[in-house]
C-alpha positions, 0 to 999 in steps of 0.5 A: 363616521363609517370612513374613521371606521374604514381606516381604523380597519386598514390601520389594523390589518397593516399592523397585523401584516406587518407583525407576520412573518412566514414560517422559517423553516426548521433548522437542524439541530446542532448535531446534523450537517445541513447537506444531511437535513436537506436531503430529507427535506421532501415529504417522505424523503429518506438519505443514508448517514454517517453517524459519529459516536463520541471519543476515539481510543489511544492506538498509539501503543501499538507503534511500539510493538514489534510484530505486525501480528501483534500490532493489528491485534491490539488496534482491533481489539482495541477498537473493537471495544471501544465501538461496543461500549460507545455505541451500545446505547445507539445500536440498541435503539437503532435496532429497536426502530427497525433501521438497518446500520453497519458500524465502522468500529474503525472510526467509532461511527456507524452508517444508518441507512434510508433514514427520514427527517424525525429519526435524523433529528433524534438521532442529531439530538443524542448525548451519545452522538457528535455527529450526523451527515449525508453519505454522498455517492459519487464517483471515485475513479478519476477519468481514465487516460487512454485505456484501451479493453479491446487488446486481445490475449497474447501471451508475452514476456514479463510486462514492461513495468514488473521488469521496470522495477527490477522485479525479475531480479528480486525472483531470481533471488527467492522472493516473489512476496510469498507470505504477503496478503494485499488488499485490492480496495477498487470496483470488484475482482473477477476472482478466477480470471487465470493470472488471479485465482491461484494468488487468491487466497480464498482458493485452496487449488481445489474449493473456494472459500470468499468468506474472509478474503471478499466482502462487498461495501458498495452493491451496485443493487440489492444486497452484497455480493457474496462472490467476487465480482468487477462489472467495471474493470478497474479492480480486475486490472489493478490487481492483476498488476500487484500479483498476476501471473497465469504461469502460461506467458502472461506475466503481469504481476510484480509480486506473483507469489503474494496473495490477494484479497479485496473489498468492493468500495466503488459501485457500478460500471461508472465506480460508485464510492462513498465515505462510508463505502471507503471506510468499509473497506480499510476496516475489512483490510484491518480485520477481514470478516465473512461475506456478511461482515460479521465476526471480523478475524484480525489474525487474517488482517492484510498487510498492504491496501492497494488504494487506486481512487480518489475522495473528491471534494469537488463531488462534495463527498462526506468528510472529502471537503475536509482536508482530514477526509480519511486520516481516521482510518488511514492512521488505523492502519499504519498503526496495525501495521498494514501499509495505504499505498495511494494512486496521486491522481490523473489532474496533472500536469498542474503543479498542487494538483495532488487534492484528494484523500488518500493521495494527500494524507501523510498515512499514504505513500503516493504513487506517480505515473511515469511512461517507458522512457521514464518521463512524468505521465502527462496526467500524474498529479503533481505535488506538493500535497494540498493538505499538508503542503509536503513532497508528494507523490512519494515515488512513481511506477510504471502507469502508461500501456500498462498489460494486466488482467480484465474481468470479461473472461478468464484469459482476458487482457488489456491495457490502461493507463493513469496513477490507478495502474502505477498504484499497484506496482508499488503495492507489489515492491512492498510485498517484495520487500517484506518477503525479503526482510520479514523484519520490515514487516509491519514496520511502515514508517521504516518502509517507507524510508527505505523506498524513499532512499533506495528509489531511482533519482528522477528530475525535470525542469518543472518546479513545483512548491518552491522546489526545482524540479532538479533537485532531489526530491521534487513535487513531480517525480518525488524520490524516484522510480521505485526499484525492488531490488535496491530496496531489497539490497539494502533492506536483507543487509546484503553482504559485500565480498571483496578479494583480489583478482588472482593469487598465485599457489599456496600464496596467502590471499585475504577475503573481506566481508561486509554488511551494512544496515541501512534501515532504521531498525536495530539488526539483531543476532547478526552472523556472517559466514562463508564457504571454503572451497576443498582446496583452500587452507585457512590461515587466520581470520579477523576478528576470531571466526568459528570454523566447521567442516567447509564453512567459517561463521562469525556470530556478531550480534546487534548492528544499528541503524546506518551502522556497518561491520566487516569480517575478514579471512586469510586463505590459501589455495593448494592447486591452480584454478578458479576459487569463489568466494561468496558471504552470507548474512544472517539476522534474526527474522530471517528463514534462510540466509542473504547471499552475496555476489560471488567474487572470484580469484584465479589461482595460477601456478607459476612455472618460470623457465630460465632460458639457456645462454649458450655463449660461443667464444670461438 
């Protein structure tokens, strides 16, 4: 009897082991990623998420807006609206439970920090919410390639890569990015090293103001810095290379009469970025605010990012192990106006090793590395772009022993090299470029193009993507070398002169203009004029020109896309000597005219002297 009772009991407690099972642990609610729900699985445990509010506004009216000015206005306060009425609700309530967040109103989210696993579960359980995840922070400087910090200062000629890009000509022409505003997004700046303080525009030449042209997303520690600062080096140097130039024989700048201003987004010695950190910083760009990042003005918006980092899916990144890491608020931009100019990388020389956002998104124009005799970097990421598969990088720029600015003292300089310091050449031709032809400014897409086509043809014998590496363009060079000036030619609509070599006194010799407009804008109130020197007498002139006092002046109207047009006049001239002949273009936009080459005609004055035959019959 007690051994029937004895294995009853076993059966028992065998049909009841065998109905328990351990505990599994709780899963996250649909809302929240499973990288987030981990990092607060420890008792106690709190990370810093990106919270995503639902729907996203339609920007796409602003593409057809004609101004920069207008553009950036209406994606803002567009944006700006959207956020507030989406994310009321949230704010409130995360307000109402004592958390600290900062709303990135560019892509409708909002960064919650030191948040612990209950308030993630609410927060993944909200009806006003689509999504929560981890904000990673890893490092967003890809490995530098022989950098060199120990160069000691000594003044010199213009810098290899600004003469490279035939930056030099393109002064010589009036235009040093005067009226252009570039955003350095990296590790900090050191506001008043010499070659940068008098392009900052915070700096008057006589106080400084940081509130709008500073704000600090990634505080090593502690709360923001409300002064410009780089404990690492690389924002200083890769500015300095857009607009430096401490007018003392340090030319290091491709466009020094260009303003700066910047946002911290990578933290530290080592360059700390995140997501949210990157995020941050495109939306002070788009609408800077004070050093707090309160009341953001669109009305001081930049109008080209310089962007010399990458979001690396390897370090698992929030949103950079998808491919669209970055679209969001790229795409922003673009359409507000402000171009994303992006460093391809330094995982070369393997072809598809363009990955990372910015580099690979079609909203950024991506920047290769070449060395002085215009070789490929050996480092420079190679194309095609792994998300999309197209062309990239765009073009290259001058990325090895490039001079620039470092953040140690005010008049230190060094040398580094990688696509970070290719990146902020190209930054330096567009401030040229709109300088030139304010028409283009803002126009992004037309901008592109332009310096896509007007790039020096570069080819090699590798091929990558299915592409050779001699055709044109290809994943290792792109379009080419970015030249300012060809770009600014072709952009400005500068007018070409011809007339023949000489002429003889009072002999009717013709002048040709001609104007060709080789963007995808329409040229507006096109007028096209010329001097005429004080000895010369106009005879006629095709079609029909207006002459006052010295000058002759054909008003033309619109010119189209790729179209061209051509003026010409009869002159004479009443005296020997050299005349000089010089076109000058007008459209609307503009504040001064484009001139032309001189061409010149020498005038000679024909004696000829009959020799006496003297014949002697005798």
């Amino acid at each position: 009897m007690q051994r029937a009772w004895l294995i009853v009991l076993s059966l028992i407690a065998a049909l009841a082991l065998a109905a328990w099972r351990p505990a599994a642990p709780p899963e996250p609610p649909p809302g929240v990623s499973a990288r987030a729900w981990g990092a607060t699985a420890a008792q106690g445990a709190v990370a810093d998420v990106i919270v995503t509010a639902r729907s996203y506004p339609d920007l796409s009216p602003a593409r057809a807006l004609r101004t920069k000015e207008a553009k950036t206005r209406f994606v803002v306060e567009t944006l700006l609206a959207h956020a507030s009425a989406s994310q009321a609700r949230l704010r409130a309530d995360l307000a109402a439970r004592g958390l600290s967040f900062f709303p990135l109103w560019i892509t409708n989210q909002i960064v919650v920090r030191a948040v612990d696993r209950p308030t993630l579960r609410w927060l993944g359980t909200r009806d006003d919410v689509i999504h929560v995840d981890l904000d990673e922070r890893t490092r967003g400087i890809e490995s530098p390639q022989a950098v060199d910090w120990t160069t000691p200062h000594s003044p010199g000629p213009i810098e290899w890569g600004v003469q490279r890009v035939n930056a030099p000509q393109v002064w010589a022409m009036g235009y040093t990015g005067q009226g252009i505003v570039i955003a350095n997004l990296d590790t900090g700046v050191r506001w008043d090293h010499d070659a940068l303080k008098p392009r900052y525009r915070g700096w008057n030449g006589v106080t400084v103001t940081h509130d709008y042209n500073w704000f600090d997303a990634a505080p090593e520690s502690g709360p923001p810095s409300s002064v410009p600062q780089d404990v690492n080096g690389h924002g200083t140097h890769t500015t300095g290379t857009a607009v430096g130039d401490d007018g003392a024989g340090n030319q290091i700048g491709v466009a020094p009469g260009a303003q700066w201003i910047a946002c911290r987004n990578m933290a530290g010695a080592s360059g700390v970025g995140s997501v949210a950190r990157y995020v941050a910083c495109f939306q002070f760009a788009l609408a800077p605010t004070d050093v707090n990042g309160n009341a953001p003005n669109p009305a001081l918006s930049a109008d080209i990012t310089s962007n010399s980092w990458a979001c690396d899916p390897g370090y698992g990144e929030q949103g950079c192990e998808v491919p669209t890491a970055l679209i969001t608020a790229t795409q922003a931009l673009r359409d507000a106006g402000i171009m994303v100019v992006a460093s391809a990388g330094n995982s070369g020389n393997a072809c598809r090793s363009v990955n990372f956002a910015p580099a690979t998104l079609d909203q950024a124009f991506t920047v290769g590395a070449i060395q002085s005799s215009n070789a490929i970097a050996n480092f420079s990421s190679r194309g095609p772009s792994s998300l999309t598969g197209r062309i990239k990088p765009d073009v290259v720029a001058p990325g090895v022993g490039v001079r620039s600015a470092r953040p140690w003292s005010p008049g230190s300089y060094g040398f580094a090299s990688g696509t970070s310091m290719a990146a902020p050449h190209v930054a330096g031709v567009v401030a040229l470029l709109w300088s030139a032809a304010p028409d283009l400014h803002g126009n992004v897409p037309a901008t592109e193009a332009l310096l896509r086509q007007t790039a020096h043809t570069l080819v090699s014998d590798e091929s990558c993507g299915g592409i050779p590496g001699s055709a044109w363009p290809n994943n290792t060079y792109g379009y080419g070398l970015v030249d300012a000036l060809a770009a600014v030619n072709a952009a400005a609509g500068r007018p070409v002169v011809s007339a023949p070599a000489s002429a003889r006194v009072n002999e009717p010799f013709t002048i040709t203009i001609g104007v060709t407009n080789a963007t995808s804008l329409t040229r507006t109130s096109v007028v096209l004029s010329s001097s005429l020197p004080a000895s010369t007498t106009l005879i006629s002139s095709s079609p029909p020109g207006v002459l006052a006092g010295e000058t002759i002046r054909w008003e033309l109207g619109d010119l189209a896309p790729s179209a061209a047009l051509a003026v010409s006049f009869v002159i004479s001239a009443s005296r020997p000597g050299a005349i000089v002949n010089q076109g000058h273009a007008w459209f609307a936009g503009l504040t001064s005219p484009i001139e032309g080459d001189a061409v010149t005609t020498v005038i000679y004055d024909y004696r000829l002297i009959f020799p006496f035959i003297i014949h002697d019959d005798s």
